[in-house]
DSSP file (Angstrom, degrees, kcal/mol; ACC not computed):
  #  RESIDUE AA STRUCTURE BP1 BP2  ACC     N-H-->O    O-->H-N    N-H-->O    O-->H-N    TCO  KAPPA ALPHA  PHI   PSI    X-CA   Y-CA   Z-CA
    1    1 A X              0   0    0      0, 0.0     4,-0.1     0, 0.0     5,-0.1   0.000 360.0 360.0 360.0 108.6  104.1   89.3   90.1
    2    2 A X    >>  +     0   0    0      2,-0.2     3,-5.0     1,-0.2     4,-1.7   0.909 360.0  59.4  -4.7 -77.1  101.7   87.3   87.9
    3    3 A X  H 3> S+     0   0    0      1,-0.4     4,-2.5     2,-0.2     3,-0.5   0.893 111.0  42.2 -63.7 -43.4  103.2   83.9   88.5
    4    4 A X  H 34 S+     0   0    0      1,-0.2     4,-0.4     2,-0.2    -1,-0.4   0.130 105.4  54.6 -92.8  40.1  102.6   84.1   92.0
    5    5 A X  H <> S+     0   0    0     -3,-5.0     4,-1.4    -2,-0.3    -1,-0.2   0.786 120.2  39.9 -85.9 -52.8   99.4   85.5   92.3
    6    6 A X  H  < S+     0   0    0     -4,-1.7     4,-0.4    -3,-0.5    -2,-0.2   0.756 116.8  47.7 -71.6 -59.5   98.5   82.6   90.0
    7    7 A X  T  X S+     0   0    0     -4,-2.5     4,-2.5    -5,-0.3     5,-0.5   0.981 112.5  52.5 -56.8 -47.9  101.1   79.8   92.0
    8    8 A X  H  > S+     0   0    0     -4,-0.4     4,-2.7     2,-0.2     3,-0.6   0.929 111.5  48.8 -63.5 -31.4   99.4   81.3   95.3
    9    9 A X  H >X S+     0   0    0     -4,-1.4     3,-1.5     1,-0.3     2,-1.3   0.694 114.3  42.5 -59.5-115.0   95.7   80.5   93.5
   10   10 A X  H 34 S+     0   0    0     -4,-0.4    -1,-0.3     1,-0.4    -2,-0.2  -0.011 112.8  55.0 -77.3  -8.9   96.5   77.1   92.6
   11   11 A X  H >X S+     0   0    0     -4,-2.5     4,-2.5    -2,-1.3     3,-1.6   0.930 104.2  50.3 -38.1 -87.3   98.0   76.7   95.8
   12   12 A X  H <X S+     0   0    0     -4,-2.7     4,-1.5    -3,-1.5    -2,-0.2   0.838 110.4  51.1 -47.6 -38.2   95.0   77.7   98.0
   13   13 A X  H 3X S+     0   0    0     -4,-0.5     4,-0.6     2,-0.2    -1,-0.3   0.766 113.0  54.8 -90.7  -8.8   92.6   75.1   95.8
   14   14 A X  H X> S+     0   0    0     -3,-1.6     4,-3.3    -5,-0.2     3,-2.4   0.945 111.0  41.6 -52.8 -68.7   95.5   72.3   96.7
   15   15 A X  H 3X S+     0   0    0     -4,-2.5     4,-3.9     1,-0.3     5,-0.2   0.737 111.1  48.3 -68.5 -11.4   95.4   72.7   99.5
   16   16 A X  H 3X S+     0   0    0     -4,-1.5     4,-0.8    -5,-0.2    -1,-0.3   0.447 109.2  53.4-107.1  20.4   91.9   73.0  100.3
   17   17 A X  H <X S+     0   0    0     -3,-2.4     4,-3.3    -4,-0.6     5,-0.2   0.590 109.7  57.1 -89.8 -33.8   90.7   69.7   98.2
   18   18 A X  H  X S+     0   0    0     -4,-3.3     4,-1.8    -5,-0.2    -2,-0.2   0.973 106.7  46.8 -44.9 -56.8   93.6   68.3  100.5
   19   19 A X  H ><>S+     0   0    0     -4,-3.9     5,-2.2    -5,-0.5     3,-0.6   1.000 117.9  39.4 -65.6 -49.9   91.6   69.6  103.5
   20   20 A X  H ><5S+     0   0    0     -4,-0.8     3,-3.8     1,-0.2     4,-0.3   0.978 110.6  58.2 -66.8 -39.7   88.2   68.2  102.4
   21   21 A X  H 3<5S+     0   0    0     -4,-3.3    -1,-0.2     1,-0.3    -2,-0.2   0.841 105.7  52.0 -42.6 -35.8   89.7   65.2  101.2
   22   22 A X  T <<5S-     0   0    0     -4,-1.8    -1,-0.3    -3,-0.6    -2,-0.2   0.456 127.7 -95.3 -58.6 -18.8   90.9   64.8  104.7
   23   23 A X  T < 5S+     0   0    0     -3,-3.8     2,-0.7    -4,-0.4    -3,-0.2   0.689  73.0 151.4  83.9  24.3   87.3   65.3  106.3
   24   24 A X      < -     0   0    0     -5,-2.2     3,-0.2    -4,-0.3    -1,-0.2  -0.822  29.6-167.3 -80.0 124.0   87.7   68.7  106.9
   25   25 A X  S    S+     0   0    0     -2,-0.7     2,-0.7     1,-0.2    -1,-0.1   0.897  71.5  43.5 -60.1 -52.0   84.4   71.2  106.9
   26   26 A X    >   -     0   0    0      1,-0.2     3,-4.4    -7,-0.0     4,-0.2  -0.735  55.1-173.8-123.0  89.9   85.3   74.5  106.9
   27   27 A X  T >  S+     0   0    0     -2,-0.7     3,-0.8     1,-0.3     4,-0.3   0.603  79.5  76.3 -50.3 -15.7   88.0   75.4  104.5
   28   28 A X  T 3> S+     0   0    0      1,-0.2     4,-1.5     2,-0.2     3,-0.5   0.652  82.9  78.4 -66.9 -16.2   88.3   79.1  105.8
   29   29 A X  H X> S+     0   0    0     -3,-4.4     3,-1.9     1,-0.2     4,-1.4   0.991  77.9  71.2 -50.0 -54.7   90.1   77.2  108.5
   30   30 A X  H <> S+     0   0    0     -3,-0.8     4,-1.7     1,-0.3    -1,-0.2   0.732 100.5  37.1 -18.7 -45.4   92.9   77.1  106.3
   31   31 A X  H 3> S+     0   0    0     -3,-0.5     4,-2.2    -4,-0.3    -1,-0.3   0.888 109.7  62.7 -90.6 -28.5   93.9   80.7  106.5
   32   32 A X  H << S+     0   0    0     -3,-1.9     4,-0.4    -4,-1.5    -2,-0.2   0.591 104.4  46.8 -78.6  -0.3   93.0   80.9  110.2
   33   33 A X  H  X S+     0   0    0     -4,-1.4     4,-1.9     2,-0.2    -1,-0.2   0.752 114.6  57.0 -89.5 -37.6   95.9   78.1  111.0
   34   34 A X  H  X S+     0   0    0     -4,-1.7     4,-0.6    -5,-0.4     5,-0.3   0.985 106.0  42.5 -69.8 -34.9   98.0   80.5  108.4
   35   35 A X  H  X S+     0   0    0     -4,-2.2     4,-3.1     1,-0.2    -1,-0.3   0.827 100.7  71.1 -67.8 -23.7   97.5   83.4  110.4
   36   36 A X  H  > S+     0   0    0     -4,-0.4     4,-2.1     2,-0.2    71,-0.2   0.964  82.3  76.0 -53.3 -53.3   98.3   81.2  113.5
   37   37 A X  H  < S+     0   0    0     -4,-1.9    70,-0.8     1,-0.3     3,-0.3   0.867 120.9   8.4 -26.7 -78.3  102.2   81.2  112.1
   38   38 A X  H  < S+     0   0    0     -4,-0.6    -1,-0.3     1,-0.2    -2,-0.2   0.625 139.8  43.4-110.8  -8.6  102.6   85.0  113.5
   39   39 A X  H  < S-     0   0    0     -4,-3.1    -3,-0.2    -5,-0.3    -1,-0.2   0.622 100.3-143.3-121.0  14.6   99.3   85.5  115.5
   40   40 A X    ><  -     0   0    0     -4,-2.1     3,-2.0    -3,-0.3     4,-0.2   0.278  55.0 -40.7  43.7-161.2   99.2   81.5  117.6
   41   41 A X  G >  S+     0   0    0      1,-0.3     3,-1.2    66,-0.2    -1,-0.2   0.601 118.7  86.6 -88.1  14.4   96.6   79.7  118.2
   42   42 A X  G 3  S+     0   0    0      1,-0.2     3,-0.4    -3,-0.1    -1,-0.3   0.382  83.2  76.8 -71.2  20.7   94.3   82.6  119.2
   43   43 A X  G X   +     0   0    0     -3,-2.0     3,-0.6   -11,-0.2    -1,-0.2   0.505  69.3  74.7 -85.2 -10.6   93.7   82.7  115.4
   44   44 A X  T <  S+     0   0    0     -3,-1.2    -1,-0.1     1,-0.2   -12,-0.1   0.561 107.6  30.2 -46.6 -31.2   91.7   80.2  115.1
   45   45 A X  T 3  S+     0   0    0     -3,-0.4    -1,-0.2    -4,-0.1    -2,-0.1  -0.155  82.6 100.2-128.5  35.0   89.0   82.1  116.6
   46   46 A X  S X> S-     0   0    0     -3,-0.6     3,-0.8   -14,-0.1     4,-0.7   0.340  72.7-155.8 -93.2  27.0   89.7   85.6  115.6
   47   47 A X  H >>  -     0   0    0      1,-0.2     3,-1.5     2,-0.2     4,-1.3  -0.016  64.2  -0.4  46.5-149.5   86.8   85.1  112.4
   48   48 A X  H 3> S+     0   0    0      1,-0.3     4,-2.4     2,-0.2    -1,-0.2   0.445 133.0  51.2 -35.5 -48.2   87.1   87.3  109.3
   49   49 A X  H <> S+     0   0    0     -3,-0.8     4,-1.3     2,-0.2    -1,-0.3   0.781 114.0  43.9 -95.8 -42.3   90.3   89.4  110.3
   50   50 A X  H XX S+     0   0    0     -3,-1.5     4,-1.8    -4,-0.7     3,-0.7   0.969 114.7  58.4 -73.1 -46.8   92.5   86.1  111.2
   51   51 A X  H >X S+     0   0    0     -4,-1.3     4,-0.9     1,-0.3     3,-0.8   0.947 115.4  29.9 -50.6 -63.4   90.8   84.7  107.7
   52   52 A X  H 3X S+     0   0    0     -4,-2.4     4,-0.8     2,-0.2    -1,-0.3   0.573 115.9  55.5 -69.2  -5.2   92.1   87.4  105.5
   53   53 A X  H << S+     0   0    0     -4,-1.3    -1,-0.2    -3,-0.7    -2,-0.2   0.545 110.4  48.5 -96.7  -9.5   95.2   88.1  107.3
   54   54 A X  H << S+     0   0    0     -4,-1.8     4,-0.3    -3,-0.8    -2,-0.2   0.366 117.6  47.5 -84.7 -24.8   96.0   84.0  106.9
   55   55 A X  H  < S+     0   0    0     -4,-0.9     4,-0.3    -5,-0.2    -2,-0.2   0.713 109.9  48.6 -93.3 -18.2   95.1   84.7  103.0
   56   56 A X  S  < S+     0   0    0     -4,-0.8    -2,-0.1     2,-0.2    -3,-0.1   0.296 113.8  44.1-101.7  18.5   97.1   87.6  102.6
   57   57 A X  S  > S+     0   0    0      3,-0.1     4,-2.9     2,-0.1     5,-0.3   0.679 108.0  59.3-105.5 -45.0  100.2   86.1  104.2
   58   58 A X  H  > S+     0   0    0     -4,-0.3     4,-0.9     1,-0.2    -2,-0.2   0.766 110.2  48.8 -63.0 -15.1   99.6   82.6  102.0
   59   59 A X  H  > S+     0   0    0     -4,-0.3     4,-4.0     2,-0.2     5,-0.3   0.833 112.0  44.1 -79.3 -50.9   99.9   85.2   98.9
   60   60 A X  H  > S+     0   0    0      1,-0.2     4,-1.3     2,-0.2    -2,-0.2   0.869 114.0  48.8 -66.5 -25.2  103.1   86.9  100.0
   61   61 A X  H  X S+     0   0    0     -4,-2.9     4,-1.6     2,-0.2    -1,-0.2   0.887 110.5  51.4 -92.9 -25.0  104.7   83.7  100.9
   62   62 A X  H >X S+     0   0    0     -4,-0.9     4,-1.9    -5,-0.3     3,-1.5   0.972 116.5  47.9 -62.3 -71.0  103.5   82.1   97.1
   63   63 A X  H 3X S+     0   0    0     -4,-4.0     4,-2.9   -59,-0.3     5,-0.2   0.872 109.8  47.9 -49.7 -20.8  105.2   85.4   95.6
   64   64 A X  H 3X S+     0   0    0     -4,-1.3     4,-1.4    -5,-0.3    -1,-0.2   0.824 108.4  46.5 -88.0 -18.9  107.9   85.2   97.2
   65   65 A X  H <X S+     0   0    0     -4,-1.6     4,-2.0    -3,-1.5    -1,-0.2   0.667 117.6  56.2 -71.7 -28.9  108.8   81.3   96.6
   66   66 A X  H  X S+     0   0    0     -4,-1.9     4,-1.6     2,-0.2    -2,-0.2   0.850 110.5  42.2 -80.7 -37.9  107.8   82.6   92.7
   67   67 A X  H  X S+     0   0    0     -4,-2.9     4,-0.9    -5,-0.3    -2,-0.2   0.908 110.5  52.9 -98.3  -6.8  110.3   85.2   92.8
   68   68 A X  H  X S+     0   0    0     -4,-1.4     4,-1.2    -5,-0.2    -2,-0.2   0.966 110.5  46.9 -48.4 -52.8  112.9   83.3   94.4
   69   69 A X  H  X S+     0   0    0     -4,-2.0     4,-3.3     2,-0.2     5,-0.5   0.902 108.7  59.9 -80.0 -27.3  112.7   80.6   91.7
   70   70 A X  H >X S+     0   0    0     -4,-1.6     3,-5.2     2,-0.3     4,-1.3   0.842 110.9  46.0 -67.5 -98.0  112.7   83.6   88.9
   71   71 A X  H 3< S+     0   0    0     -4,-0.9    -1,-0.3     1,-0.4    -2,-0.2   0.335 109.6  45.7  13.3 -72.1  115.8   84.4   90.3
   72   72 A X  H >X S+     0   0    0     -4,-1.2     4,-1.6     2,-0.1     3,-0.7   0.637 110.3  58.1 -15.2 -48.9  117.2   81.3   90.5
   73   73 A X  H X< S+     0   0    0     -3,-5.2     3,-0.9    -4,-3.3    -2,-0.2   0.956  97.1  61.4 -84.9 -45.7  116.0   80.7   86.9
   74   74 A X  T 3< S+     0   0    0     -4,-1.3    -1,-0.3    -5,-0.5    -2,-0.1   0.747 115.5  34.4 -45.8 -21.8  117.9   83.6   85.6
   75   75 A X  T <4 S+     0   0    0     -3,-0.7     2,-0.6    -5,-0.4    -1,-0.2   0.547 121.5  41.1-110.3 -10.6  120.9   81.9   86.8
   76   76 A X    X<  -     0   0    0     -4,-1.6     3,-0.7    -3,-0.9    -1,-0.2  -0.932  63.9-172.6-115.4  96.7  120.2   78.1   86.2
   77   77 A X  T 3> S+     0   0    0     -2,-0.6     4,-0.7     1,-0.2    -4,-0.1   0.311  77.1  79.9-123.3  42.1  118.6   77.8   83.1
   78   78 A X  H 3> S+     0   0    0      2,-0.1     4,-1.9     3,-0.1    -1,-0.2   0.483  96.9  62.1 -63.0 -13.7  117.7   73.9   83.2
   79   79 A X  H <4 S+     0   0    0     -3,-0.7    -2,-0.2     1,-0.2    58,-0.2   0.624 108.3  44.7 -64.6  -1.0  114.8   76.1   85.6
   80   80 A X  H  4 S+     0   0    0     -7,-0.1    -1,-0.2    -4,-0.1     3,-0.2   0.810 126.1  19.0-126.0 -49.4  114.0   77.7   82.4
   81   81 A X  H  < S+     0   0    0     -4,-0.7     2,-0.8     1,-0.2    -2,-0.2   0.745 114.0  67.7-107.3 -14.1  113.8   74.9   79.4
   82   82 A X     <  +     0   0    0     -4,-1.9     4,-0.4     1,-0.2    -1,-0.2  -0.620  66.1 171.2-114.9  98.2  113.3   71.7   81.6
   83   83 A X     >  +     0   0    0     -2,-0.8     4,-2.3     2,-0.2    -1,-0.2   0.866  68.0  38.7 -54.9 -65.4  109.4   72.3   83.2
   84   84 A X  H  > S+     0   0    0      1,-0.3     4,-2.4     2,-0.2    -1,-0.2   0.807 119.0  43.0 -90.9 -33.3  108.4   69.1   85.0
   85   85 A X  H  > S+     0   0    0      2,-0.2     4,-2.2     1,-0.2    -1,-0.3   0.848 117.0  50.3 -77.8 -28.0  111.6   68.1   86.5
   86   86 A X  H  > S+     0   0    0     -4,-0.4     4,-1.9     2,-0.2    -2,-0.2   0.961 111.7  45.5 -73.5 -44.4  112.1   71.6   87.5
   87   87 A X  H >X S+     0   0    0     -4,-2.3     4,-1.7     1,-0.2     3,-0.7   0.982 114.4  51.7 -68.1 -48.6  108.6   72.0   89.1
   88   88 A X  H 3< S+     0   0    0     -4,-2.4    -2,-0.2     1,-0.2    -1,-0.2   0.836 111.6  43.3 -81.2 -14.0  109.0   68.7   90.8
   89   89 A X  H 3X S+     0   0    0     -4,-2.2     4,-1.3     2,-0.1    -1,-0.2   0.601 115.8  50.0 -80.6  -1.9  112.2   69.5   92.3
   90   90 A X  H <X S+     0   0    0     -4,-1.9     4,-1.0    -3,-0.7    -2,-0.2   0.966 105.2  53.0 -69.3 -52.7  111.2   72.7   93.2
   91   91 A X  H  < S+     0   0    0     -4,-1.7    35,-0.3     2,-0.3    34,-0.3   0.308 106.7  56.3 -46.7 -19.0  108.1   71.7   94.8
   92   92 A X  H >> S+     0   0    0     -5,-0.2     3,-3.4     3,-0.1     4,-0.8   0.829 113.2  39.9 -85.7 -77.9  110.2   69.2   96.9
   93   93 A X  H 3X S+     0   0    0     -4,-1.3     4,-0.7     1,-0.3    -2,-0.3   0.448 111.2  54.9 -38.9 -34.5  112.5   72.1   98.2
   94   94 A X  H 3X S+     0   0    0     -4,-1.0     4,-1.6     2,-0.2    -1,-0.3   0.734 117.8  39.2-138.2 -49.6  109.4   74.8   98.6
   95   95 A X  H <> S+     0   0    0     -3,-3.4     4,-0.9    -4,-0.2    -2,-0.2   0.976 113.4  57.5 -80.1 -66.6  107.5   71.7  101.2
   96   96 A X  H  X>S+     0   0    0     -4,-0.8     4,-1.8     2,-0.2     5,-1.0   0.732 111.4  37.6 -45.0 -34.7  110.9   71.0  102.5
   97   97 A X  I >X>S+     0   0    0     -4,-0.7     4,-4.1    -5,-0.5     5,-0.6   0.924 116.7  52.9 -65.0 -78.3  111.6   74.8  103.8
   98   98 A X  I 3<>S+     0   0    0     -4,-1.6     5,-1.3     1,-0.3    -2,-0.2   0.257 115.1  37.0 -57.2 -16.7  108.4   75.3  104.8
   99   99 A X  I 3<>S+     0   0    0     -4,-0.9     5,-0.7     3,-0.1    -1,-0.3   0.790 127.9  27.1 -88.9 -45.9  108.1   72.5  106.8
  100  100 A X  I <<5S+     0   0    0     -4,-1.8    -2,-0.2    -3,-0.6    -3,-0.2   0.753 133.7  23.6 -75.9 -29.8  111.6   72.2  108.4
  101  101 A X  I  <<S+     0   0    0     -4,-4.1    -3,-0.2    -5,-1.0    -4,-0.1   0.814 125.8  30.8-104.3 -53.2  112.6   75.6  108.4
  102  102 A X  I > <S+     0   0    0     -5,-0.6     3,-1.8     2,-0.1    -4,-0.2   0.979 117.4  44.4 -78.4 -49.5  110.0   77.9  108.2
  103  103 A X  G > XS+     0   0    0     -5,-1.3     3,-1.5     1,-0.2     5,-0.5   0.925 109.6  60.4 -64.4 -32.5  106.9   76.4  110.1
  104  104 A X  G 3 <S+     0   0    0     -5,-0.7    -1,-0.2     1,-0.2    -2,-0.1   0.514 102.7  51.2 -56.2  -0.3  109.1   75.2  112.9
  105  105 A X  G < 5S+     0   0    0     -3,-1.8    -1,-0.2    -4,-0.1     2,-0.2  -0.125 102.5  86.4-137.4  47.6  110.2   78.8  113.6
  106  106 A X  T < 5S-     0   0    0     -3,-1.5   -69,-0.1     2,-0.3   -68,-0.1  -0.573  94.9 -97.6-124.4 179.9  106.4   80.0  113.8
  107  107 A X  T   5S+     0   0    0    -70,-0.8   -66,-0.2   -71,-0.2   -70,-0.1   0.279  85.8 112.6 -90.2   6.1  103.9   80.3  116.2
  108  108 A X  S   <S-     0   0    0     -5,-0.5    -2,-0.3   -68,-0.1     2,-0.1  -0.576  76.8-107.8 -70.6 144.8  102.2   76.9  114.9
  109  109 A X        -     0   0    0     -2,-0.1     2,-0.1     1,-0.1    -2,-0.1  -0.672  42.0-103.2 -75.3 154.6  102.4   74.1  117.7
  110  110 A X        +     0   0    0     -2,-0.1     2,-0.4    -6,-0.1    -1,-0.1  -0.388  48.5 173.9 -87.0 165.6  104.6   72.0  116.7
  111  111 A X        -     0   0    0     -2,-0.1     2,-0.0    -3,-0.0    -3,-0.0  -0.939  32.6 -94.6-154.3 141.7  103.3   68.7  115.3
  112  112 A X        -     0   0    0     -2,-0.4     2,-0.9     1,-0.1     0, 0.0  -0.439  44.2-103.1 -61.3 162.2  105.1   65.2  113.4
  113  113 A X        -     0   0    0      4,-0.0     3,-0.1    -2,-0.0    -1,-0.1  -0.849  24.0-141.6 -78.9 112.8  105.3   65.0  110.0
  114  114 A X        -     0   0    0     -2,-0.9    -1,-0.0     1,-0.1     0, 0.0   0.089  20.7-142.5 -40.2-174.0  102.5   62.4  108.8
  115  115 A X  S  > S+     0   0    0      3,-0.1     4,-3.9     0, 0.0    -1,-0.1   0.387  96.0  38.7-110.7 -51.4  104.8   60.5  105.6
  116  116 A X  H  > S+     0   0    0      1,-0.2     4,-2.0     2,-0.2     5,-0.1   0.848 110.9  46.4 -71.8 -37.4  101.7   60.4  103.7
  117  117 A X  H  > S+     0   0    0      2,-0.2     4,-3.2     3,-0.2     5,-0.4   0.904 116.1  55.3 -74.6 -49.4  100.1   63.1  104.3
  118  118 A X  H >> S+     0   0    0      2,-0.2     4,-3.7     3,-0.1     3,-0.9   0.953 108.6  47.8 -23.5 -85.7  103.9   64.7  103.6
  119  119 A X  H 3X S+     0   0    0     -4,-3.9     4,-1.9     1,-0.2     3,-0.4   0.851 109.4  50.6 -35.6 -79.5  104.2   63.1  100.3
  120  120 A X  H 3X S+     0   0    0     -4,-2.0     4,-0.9     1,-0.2    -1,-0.2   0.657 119.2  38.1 -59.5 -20.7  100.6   64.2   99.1
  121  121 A X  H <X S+     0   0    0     -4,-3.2     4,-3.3    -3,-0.9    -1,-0.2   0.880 112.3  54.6 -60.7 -51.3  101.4   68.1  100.2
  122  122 A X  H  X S+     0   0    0     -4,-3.7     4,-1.4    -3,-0.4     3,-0.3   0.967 116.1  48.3 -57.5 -28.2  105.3   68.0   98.9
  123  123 A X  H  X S+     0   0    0     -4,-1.9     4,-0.9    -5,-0.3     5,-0.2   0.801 103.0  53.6 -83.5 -11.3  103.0   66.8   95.7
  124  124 A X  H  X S+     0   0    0     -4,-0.9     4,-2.7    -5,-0.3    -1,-0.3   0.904 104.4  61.2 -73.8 -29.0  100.6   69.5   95.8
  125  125 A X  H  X>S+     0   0    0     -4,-3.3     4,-2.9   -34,-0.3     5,-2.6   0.782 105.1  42.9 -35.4 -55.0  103.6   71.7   95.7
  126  126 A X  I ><>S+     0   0    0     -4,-1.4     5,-1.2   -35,-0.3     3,-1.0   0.975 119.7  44.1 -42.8 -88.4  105.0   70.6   92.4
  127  127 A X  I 3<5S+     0   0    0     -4,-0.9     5,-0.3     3,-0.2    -2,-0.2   0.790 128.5  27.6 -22.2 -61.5  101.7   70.6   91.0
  128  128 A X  I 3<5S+     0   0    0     -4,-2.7  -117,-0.3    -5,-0.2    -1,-0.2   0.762 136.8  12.6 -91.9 -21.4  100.7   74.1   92.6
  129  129 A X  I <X5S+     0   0    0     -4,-2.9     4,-2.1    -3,-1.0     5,-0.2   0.597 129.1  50.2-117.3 -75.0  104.3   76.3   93.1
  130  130 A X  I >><S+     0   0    0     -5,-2.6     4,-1.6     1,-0.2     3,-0.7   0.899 109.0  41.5 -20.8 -89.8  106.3   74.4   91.3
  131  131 A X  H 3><S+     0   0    0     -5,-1.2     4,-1.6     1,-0.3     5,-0.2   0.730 116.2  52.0 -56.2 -43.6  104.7   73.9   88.0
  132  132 A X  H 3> S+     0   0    0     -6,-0.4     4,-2.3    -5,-0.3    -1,-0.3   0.961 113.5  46.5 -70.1 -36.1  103.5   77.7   87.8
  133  133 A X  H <X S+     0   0    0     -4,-2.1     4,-0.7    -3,-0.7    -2,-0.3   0.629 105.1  51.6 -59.4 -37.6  106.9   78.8   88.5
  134  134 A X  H  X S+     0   0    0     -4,-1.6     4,-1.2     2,-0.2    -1,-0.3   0.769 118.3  43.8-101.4 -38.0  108.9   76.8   86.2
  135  135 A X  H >X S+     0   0    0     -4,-1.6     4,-2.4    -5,-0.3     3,-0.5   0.937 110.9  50.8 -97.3 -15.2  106.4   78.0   83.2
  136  136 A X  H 3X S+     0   0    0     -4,-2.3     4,-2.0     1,-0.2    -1,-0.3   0.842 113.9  46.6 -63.7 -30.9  106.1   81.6   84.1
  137  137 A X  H 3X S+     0   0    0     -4,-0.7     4,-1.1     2,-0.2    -1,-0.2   0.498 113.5  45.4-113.3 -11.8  109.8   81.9   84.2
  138  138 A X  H << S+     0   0    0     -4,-1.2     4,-0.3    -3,-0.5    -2,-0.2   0.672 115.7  48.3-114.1   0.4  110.4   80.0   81.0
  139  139 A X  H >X S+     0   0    0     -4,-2.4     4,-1.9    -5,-0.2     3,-0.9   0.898 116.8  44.3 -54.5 -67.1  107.5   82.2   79.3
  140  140 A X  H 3X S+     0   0    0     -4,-2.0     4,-1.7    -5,-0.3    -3,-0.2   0.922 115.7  46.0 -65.4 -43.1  109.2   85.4   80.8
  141  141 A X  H 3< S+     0   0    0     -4,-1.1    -1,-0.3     1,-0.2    -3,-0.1   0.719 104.2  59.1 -67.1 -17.2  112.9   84.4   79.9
  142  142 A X  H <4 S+     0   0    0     -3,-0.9    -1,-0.2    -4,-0.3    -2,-0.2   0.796 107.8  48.9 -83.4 -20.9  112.1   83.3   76.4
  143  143 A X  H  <        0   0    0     -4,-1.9    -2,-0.2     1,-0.2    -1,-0.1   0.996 360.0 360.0 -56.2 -58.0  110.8   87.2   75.9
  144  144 A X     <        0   0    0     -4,-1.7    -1,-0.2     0, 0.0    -2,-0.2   0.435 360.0 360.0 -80.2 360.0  114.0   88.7   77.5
């Protein structure tokens, strides 16, 4: 699916102006903390094979938040004609999983939620999941 090839790319450069913004160095970290989720934290130093197996999991989990909301949209269709309120409550729901539900039932240690650092991710979400989502789905329903 398009939109999430496209949500998971705009995703991946959120988050990783989030990580340098942060003081981080090496943004390939990024994928080795995702691969940490099913492979702990001896992914951190499993190099190349942890990297791409932490980028090709951050891809499936963007398509799969893209076709859930297509879904959704097919049945709700303020998802379809109202974009920015729809990406920004999506984009709440999408951090909210992924933080309460999904990462907690991973192989990341577990960690507090910063508030701020929260807020600026649930907003990279809108912005990055959200926002693709809500217009791929009201491109693709105004064809059908």
């Amino acid at each position: 699916m398009i939109t999430g090839l496209v949500a998971g790319l705009c995703d991946a450069i959120g988050a990783t102006v989030h990580y340098l913004a942060n003081g981080g160095r090496t943004p390939l970290r990024i994928w080795t903390y995702v691969a940490s989720a099913v492979f702990g934290p001896d992914a951190q130093t499993g190099g190349a094979a942890m990297m791409l197996s932490g980028l090709a999991f951050h891809f499936a989990i963007a398509t799969t938040w893209a076709a859930l909301y297509f879904v959704l949209a097919d049945r709700v269709r303020m998802l379809r004609q109202r974009v920015i309120p729809s990406a920004v409550l999506y984009g709440a729901f999408v951090w909210t999983i992924m933080n309460l539900v999904v990462v907690p039932n991973t192989r990341i240690p577990p960690r507090p939620i910063n508030p701020t650092q929260g807020a600026i991710a649930a907003f990279v979400l809108m912005v990055c999941i959200g926002l693709p989502c809500a217009l791929g789905a009201r491109r693709y329903y105004a064809r059908t």
